[in-house]
N, C-alpha and C positions, 0 to 999 in steps of 0.2 A: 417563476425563476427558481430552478433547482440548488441548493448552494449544499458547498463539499469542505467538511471541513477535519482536518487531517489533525491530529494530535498525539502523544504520546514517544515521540524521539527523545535525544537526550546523547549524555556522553558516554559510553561505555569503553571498555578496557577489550581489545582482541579476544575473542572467543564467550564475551558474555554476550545477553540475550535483551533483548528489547521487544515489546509488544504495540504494534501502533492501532490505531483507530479512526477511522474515517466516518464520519455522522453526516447523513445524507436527507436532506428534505424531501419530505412530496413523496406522496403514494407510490410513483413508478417507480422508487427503489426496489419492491418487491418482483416489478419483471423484468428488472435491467440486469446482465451479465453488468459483472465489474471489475474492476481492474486495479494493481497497485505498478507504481513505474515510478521512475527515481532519476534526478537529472545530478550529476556530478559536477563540481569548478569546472569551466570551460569543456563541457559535453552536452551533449544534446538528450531529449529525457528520453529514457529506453523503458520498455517495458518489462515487469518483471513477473508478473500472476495476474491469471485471471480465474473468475468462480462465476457460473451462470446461474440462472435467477434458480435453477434447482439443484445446486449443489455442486454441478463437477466442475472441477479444478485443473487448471493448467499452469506448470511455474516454468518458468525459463531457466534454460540447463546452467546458468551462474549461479544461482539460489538453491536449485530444484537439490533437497533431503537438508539444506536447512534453514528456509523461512515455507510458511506453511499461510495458503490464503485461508481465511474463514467468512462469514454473513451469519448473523441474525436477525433476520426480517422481522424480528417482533418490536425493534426498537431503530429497525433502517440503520444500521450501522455494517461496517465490514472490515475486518482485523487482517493484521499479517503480524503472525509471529515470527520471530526472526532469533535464531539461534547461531551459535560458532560465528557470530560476526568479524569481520576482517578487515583491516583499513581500508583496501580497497569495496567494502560497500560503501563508506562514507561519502552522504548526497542527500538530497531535500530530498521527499518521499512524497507522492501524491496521492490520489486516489482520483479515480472518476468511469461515467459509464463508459461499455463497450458496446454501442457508437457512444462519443461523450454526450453527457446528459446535459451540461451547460459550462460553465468558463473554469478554469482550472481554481483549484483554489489556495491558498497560500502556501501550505505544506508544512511538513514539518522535517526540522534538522536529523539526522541522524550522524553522529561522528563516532568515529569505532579509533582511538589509540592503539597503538602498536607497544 
């Protein structure tokens, strides 16, 4: 059973930066595409980047110049930097494969003040 565990949210102030981290089990991190996606108070979770097991990068055009996906397979883990943040990104942040690799996992908070 693959398990995903998201960390690194927190409160910040409009236009500062947060780094999050997603730590993944199991071998197959190294050939799973992966994904970061973010569900808001009464909204359904959307996606926001994806990085495939060899590097290229897709961010959705609400993010896209400034949160930034990354992976380093040497330690299964997968980062999204997150810059110029705006109250409205404020929302639990996930991570998991693209197909999912197994059940969501807890996430973590990000709240961005105005």
């Amino acid at each position: 059973q693959v398990q995903l565990v998201e960390s690194g949210g927190g409160l910040v102030q409009t236009g500062g930066s947060l780094r999050l981290s997603c730590a993944v089990s199991g071998s197959i991190f190294n050939t799973s595409d992966m994904g970061w996606y973010r569900q808001a108070p009464g909204k359904r979770r959307e996606f926001i980047a994806r990085i495939s097991s060899g590097g290229v990068r897709l961010h959705d055009a609400s993010v896209k110049g400034r949160f930034t996906i990354s992976r380093d397979n040497a330690v299964n883990t997968v980062y999204l930097q997150m810059n110029s943040l705006k109250p409205e990104d404020t929302a639990v942040y996930y991570c998991n494969g693209i197909p999912a690799l197994g059940d969501w996992g807890p996430g973590t908070q990000v709240t961005v003040s105005s």
